[in-house]
Backbone bond lengths (Angstrom), bond angles and torsions (degrees), N, CA, C in turn:
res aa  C-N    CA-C-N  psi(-1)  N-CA   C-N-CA  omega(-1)  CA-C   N-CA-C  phi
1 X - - - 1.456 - - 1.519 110.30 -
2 X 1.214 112.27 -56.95 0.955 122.91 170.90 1.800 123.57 -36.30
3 X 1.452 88.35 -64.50 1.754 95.25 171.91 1.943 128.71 -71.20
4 X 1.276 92.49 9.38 1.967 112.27 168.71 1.650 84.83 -87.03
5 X 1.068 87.39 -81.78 1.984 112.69 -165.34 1.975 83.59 -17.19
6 X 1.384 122.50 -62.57 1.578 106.50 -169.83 1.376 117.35 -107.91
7 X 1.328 122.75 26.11 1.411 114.14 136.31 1.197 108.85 -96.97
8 X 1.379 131.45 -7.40 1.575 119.31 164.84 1.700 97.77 -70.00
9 X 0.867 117.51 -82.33 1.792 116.92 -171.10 1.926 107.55 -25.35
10 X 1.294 113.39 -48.07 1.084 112.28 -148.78 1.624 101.79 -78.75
11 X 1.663 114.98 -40.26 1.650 112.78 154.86 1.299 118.94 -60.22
12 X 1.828 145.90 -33.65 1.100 101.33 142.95 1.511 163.66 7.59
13 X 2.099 76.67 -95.08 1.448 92.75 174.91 1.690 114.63 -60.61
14 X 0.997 136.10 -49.35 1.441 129.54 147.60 1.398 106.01 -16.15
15 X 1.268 148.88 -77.74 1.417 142.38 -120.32 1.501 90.69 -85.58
16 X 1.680 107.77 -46.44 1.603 110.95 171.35 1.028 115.38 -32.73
17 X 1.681 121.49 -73.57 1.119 143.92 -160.99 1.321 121.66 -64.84
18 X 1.265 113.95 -1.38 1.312 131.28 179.71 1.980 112.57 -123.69
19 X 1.219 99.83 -33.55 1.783 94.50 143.79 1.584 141.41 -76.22
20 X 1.638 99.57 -25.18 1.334 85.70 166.61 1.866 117.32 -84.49
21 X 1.304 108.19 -13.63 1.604 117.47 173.35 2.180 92.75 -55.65
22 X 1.283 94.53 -54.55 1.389 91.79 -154.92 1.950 105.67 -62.04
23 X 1.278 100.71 -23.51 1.827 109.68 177.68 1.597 111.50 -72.55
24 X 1.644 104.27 -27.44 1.459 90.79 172.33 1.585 116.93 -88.05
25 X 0.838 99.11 -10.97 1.814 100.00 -168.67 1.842 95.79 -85.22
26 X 1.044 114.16 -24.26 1.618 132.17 158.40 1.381 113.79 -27.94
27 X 1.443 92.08 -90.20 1.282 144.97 -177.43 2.009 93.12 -46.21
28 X 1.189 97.10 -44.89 1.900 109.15 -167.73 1.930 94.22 -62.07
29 X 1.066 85.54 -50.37 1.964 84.10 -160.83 1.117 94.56 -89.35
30 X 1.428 143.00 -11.60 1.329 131.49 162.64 1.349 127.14 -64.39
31 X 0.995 101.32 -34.29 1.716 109.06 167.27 1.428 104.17 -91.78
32 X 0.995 144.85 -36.31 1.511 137.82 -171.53 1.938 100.67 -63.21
33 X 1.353 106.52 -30.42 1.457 101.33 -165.55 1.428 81.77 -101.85
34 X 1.319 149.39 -21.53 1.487 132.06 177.17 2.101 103.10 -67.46
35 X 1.631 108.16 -28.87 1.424 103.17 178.51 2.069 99.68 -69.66
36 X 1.209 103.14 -38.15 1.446 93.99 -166.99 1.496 116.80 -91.22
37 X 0.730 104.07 33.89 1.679 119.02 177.92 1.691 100.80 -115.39
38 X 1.477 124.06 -72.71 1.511 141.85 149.78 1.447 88.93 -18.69
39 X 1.079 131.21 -95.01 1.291 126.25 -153.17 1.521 114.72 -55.37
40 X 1.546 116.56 -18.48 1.821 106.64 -179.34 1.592 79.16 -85.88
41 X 1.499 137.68 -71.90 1.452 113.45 -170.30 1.364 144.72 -28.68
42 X 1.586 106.06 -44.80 1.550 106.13 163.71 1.352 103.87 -59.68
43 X 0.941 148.63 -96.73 1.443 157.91 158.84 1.895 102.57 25.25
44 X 1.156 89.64 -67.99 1.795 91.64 167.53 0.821 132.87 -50.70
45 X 1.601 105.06 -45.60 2.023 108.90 -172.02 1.236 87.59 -99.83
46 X 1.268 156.67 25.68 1.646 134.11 146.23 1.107 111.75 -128.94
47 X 1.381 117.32 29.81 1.992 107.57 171.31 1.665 84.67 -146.17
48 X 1.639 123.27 -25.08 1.885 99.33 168.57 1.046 108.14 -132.15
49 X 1.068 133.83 -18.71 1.815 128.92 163.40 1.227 110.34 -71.91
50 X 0.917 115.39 -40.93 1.734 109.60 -173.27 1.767 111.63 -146.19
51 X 1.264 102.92 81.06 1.444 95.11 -156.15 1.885 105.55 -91.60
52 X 1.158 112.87 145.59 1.425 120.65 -179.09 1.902 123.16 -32.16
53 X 1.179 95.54 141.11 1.930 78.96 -173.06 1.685 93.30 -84.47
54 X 1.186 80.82 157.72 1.931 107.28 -177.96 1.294 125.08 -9.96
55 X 0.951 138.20 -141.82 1.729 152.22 122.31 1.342 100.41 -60.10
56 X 1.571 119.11 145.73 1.379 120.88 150.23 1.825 109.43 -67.61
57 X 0.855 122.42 -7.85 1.333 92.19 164.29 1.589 147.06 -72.00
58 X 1.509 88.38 -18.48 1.137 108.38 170.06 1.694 134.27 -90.85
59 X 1.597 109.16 -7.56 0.933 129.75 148.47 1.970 131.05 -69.31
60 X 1.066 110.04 131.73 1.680 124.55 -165.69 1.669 109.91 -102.45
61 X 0.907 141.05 103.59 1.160 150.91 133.94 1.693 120.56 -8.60
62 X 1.344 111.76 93.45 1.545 115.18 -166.23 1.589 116.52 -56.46
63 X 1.074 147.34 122.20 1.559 138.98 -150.10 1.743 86.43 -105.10
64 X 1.455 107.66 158.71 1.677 109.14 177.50 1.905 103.62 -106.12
65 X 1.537 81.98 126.06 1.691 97.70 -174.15 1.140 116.62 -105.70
66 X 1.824 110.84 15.74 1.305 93.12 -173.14 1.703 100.73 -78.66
67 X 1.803 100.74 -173.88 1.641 90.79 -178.80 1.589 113.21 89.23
68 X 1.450 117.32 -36.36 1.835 127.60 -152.46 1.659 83.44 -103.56
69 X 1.761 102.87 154.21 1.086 92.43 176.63 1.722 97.82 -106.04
70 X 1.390 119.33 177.89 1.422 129.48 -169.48 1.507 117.44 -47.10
71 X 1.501 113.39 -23.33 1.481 110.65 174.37 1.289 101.93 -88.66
72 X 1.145 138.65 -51.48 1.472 152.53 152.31 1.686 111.60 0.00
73 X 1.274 87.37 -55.46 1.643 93.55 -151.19 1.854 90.90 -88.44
74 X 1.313 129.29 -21.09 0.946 146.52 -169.24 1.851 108.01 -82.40
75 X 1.094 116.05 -48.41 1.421 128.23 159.11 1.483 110.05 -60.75
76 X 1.240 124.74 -74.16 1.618 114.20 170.40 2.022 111.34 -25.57
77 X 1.521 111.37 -63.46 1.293 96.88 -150.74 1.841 101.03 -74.89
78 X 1.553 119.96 -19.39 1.138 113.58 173.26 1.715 112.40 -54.46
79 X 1.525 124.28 -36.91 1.331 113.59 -162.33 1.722 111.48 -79.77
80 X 1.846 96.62 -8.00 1.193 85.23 -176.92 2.065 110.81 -120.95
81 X 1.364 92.36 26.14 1.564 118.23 162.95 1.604 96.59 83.09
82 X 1.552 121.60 20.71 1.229 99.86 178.10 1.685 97.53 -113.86
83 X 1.477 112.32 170.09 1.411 108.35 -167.33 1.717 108.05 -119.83
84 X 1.306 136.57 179.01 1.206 140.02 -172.50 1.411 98.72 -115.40
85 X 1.303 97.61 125.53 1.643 121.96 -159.22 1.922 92.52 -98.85
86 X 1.214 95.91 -159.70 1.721 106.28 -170.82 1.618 103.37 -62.89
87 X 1.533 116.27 176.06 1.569 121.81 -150.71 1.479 94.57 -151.65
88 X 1.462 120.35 105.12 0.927 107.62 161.97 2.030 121.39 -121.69
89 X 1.579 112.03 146.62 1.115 96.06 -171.49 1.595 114.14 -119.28
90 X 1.456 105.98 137.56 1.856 116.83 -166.42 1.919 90.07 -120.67
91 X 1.350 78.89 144.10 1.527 111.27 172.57 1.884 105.41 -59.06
92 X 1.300 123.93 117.41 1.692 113.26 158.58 1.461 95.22 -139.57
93 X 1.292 104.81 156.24 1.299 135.12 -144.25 1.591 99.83 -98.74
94 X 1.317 145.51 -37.16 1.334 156.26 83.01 1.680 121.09 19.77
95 X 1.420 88.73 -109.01 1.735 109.74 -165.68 1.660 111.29 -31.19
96 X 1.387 130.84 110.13 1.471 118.02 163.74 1.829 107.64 -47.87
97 X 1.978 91.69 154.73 1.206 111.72 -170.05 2.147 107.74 -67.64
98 X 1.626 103.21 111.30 1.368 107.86 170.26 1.798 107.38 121.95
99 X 1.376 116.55 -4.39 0.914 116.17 176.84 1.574 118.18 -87.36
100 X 1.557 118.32 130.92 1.169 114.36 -176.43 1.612 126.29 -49.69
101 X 1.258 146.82 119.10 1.570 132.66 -173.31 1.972 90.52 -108.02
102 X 1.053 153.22 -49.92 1.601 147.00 -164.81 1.874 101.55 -135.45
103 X 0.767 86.99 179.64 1.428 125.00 -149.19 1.771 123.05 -162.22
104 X 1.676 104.28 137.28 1.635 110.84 -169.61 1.827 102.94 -175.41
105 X 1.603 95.48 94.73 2.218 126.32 40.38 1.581 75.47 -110.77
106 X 1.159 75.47 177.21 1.761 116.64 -174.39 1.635 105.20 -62.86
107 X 1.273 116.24 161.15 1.791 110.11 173.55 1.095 88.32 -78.00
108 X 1.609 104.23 167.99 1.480 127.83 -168.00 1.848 108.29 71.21
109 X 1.156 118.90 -39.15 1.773 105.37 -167.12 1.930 86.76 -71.07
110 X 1.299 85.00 165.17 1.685 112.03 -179.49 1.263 108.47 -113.11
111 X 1.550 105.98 144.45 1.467 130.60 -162.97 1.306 110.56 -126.73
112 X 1.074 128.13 174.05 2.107 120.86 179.15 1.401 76.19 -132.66
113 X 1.527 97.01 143.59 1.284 146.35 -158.60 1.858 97.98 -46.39
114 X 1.465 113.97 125.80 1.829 89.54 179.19 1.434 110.51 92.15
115 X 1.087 136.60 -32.86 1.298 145.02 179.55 1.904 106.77 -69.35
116 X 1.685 105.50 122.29 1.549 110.23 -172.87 1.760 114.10 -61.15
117 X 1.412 114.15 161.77 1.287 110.13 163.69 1.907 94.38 -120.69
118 X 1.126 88.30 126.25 1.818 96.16 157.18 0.974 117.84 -86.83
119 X 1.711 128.61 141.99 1.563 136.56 -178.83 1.636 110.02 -144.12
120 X 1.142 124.15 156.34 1.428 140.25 173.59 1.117 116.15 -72.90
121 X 1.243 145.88 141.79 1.636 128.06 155.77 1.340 106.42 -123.21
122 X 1.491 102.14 147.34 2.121 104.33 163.66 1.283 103.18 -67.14
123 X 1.501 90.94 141.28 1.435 125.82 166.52 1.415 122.20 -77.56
124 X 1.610 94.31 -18.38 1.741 112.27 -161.90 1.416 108.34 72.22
125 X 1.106 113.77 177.51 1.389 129.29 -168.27 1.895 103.35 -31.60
126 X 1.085 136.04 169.58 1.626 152.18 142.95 1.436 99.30 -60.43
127 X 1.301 94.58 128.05 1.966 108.63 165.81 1.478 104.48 -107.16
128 X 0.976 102.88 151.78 1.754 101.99 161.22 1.571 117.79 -169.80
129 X 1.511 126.46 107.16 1.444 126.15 167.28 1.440 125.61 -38.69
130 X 1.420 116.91 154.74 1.256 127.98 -155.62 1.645 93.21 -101.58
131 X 1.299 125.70 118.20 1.399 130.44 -172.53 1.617 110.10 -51.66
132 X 1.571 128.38 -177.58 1.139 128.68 163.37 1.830 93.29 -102.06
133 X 1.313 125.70 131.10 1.383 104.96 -172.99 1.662 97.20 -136.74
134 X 1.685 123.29 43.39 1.450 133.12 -174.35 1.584 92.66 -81.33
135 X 1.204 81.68 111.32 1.698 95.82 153.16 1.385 121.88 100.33
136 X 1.641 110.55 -4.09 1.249 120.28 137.15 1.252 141.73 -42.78
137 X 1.830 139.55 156.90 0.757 116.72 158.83 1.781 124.21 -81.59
138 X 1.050 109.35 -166.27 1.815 96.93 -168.93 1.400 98.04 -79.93
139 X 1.925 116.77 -54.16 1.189 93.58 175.29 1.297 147.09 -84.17
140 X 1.075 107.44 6.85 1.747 121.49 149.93 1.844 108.05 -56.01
141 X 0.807 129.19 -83.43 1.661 139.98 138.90 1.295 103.20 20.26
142 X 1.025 102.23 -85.20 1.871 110.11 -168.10 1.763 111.69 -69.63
143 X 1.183 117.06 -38.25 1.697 109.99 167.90 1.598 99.46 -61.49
144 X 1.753 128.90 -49.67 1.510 108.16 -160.33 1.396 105.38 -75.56
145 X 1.623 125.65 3.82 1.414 128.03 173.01 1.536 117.41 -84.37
146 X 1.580 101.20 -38.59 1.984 118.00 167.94 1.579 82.02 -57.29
147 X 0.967 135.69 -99.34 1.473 148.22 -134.56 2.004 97.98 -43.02
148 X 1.457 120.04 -32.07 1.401 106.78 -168.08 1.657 98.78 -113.62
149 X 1.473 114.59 35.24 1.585 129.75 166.54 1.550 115.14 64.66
150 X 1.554 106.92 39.10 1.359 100.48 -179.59 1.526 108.85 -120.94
151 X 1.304 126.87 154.48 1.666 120.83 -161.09 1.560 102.10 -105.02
152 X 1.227 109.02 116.54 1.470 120.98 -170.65 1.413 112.15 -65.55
153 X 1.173 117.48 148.99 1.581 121.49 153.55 1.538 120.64 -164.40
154 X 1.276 118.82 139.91 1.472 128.93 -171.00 1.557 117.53 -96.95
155 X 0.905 102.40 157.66 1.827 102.46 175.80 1.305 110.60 -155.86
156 X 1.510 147.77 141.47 1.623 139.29 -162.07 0.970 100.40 -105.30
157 X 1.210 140.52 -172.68 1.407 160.79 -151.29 1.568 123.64 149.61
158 X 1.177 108.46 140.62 1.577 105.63 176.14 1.323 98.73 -75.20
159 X 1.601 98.32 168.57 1.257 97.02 165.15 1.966 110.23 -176.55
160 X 0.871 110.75 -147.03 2.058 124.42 -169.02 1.755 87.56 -107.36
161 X 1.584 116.22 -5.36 1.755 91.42 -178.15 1.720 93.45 -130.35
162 X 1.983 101.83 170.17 1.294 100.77 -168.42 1.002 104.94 -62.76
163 X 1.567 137.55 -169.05 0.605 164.43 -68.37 1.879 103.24 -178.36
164 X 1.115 128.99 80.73 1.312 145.21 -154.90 1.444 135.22 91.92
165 X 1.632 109.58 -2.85 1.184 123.12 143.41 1.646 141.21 -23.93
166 X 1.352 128.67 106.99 1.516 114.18 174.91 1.411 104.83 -51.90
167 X 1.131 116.89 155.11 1.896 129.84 -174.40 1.723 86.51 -124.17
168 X 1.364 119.31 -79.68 1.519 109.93 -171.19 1.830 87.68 -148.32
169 X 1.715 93.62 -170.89 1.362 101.49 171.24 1.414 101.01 -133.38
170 X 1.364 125.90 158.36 1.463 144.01 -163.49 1.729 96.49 -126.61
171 X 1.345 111.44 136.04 1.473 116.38 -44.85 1.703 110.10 -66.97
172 X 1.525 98.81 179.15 1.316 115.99 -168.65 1.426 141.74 -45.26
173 X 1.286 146.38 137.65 1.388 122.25 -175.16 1.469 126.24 -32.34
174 X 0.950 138.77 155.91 1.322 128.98 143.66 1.497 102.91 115.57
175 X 1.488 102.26 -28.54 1.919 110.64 -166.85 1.863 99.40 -56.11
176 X 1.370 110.39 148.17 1.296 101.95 159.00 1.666 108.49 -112.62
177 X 1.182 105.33 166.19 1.450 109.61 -157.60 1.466 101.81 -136.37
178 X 1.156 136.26 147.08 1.236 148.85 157.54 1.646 107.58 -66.25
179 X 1.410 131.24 140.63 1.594 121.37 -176.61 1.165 110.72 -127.27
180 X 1.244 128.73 119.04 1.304 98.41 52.20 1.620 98.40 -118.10
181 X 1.857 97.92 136.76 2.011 95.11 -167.60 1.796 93.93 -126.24
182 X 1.028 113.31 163.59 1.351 132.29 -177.34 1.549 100.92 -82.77
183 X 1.641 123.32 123.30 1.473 132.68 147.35 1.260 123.76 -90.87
184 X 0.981 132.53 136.34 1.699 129.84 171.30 1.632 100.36 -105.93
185 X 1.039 95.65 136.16 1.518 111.02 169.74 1.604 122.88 -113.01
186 X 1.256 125.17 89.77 1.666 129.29 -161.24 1.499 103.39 -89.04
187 X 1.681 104.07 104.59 1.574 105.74 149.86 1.043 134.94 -103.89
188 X 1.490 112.44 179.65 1.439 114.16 -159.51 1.613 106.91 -92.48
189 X 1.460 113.26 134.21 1.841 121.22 -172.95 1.280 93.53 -83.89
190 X 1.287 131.82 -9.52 1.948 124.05 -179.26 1.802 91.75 137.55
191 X 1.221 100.13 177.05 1.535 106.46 179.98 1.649 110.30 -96.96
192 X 1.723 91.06 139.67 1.753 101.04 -179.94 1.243 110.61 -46.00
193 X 1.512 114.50 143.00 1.615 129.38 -172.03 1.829 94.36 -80.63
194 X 1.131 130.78 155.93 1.183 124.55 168.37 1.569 113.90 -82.41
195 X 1.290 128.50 156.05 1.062 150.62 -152.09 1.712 94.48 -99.56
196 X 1.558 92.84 109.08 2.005 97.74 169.73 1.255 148.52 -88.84
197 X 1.465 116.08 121.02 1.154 135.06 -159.90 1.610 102.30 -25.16
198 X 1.274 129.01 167.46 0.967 118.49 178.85 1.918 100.25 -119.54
199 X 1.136 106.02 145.41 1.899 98.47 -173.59 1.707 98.65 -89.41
200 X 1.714 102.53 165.65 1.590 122.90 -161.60 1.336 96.72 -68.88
201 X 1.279 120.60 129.43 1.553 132.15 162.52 1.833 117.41 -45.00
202 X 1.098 115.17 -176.09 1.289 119.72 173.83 1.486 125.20 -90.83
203 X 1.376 116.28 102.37 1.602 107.20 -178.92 1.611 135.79 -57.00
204 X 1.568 100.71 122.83 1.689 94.60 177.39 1.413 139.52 -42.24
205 X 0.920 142.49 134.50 1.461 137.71 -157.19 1.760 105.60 -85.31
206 X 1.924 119.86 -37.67 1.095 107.07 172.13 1.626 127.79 -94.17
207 X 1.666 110.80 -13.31 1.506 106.85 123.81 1.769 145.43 -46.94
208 X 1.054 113.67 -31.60 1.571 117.35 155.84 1.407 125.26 -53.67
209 X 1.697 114.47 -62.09 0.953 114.98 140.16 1.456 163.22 -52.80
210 X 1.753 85.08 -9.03 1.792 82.17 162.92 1.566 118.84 -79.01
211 X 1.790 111.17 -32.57 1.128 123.76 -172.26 1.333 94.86 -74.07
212 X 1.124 153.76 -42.75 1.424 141.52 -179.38 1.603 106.13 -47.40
213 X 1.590 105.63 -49.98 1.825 96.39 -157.84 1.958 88.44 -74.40
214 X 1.011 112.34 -1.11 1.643 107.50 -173.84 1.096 108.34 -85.81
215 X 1.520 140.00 -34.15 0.874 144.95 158.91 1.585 130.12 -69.70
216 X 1.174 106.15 -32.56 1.592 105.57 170.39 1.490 109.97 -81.15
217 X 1.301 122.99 -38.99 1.485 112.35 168.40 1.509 111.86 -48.49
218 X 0.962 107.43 -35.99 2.062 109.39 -160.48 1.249 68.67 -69.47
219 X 1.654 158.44 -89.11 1.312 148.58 -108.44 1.646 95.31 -87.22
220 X 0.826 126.58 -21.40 1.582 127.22 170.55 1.164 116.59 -71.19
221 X 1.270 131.91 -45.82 1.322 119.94 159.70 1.290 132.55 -93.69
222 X 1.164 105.84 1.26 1.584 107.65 162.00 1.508 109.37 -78.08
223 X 1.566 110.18 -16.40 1.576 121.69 174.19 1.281 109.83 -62.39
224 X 1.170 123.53 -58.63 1.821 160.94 -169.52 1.369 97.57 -34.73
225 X 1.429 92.94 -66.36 1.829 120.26 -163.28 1.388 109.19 -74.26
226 X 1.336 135.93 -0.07 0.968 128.11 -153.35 2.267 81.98 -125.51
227 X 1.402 94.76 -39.17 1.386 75.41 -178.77 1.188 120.58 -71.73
């Protein structure tokens, strides 16, 4: 009995000892093929998905153009094989009109040979025309004048309309203006009073009397003639 009881235990422990052998050798090529799998992917995504840029030699060093004007900046990147990419131009309040203000990539990043640089240019100052604004009220008027960067101001006047009425704007529609520029907006203080008659002066006394003897003579001979 006894000697069952430990050849049972002892095949056991065998059967263990021979499954956990078999979990590592598992375990062994499971990771060996999880390294070689990883390793064909890197391999893929950095030599054909995404493969390394060039030699640096062949890469150019972006030069900073701001400051340069458009021919300027255009001569620089030719000598150093790079070219002038798209152009866009923004209003600054400062910068004369044509001078570069940004830049993309940045100086210092590197470019391959031929590859554009895009840059900003001043516009010079903001322009902006003076609306037609008849028949608005004023303060309707004066916010759509804040809103297109122009600095409002009012002044009254009499006039042919009631009495808070826009009359005109100073200066005229249509003007364009450099900004930030002054608008005046002229309303009406109420309508002009009319202008009063003036009353009859004082009649001359030897004019009075001339017309008297002028008239009584005419009746004297119309007397005359009749007899």
């Amino acid at each position: 009995m006894n000697m069952r009881l430990g050849d049972s235990i002892r095949r056991r422990l065998k059967e263990a000892s021979e499954g956990r052998r078999r979990w590592r050798r598992w375990a062994l090529a499971l990771a060996a093929l999880t390294a070689v799998c990883f390793g064909a992917g890197y391999a893929l995504a950095t030599l054909v998905i995404f493969p390394p840029v060039q030699a640096s030699v062949e890469a150019v060093a972006v030069p900073d153009l701001r400051g340069l004007t458009r021919e300027a900046a255009a001569q620089r990147l030719g000598q150093l094989g790079l070219a002038l990419g798209e152009l866009t131009e923004l209003p600054h309040p400062r910068a004369a009109p044509g001078v570069i203000l940004a830049q993309s990539p940045l100086p210092g990043q590197r470019l391959r040979s031929g590859a554009p640089v895009r840059v900003a240019l001043s516009a010079g100052k903001a322009r902006a025309r003076v609306p037609d604004l008849v028949g608005l009220a004023p303060a309707r008027a004066e916010a759509l004048l804040g809103r297109l960067g122009f600095q409002v101001a009012r002044r009254e006047e009499l006039s042919d309309l009631e009495a808070g009425k826009l009359v005109r704007v100073e200066p005229a529609p249509g003007t364009e203006l450099e900004l930030p520029a002054r608008v005046t907006l002229v309303v009406s203080a109420g309508l002009i009073a009319p202008e009063p008659m003036a009353p009859p002066g004082p009649v001359d006394d030897s004019v009075a009397a001339s017309s008297a003897r002028s008239a009584s003579g005419g009746g004297a001979a119309r007397g005359g003639t009749n007899e």
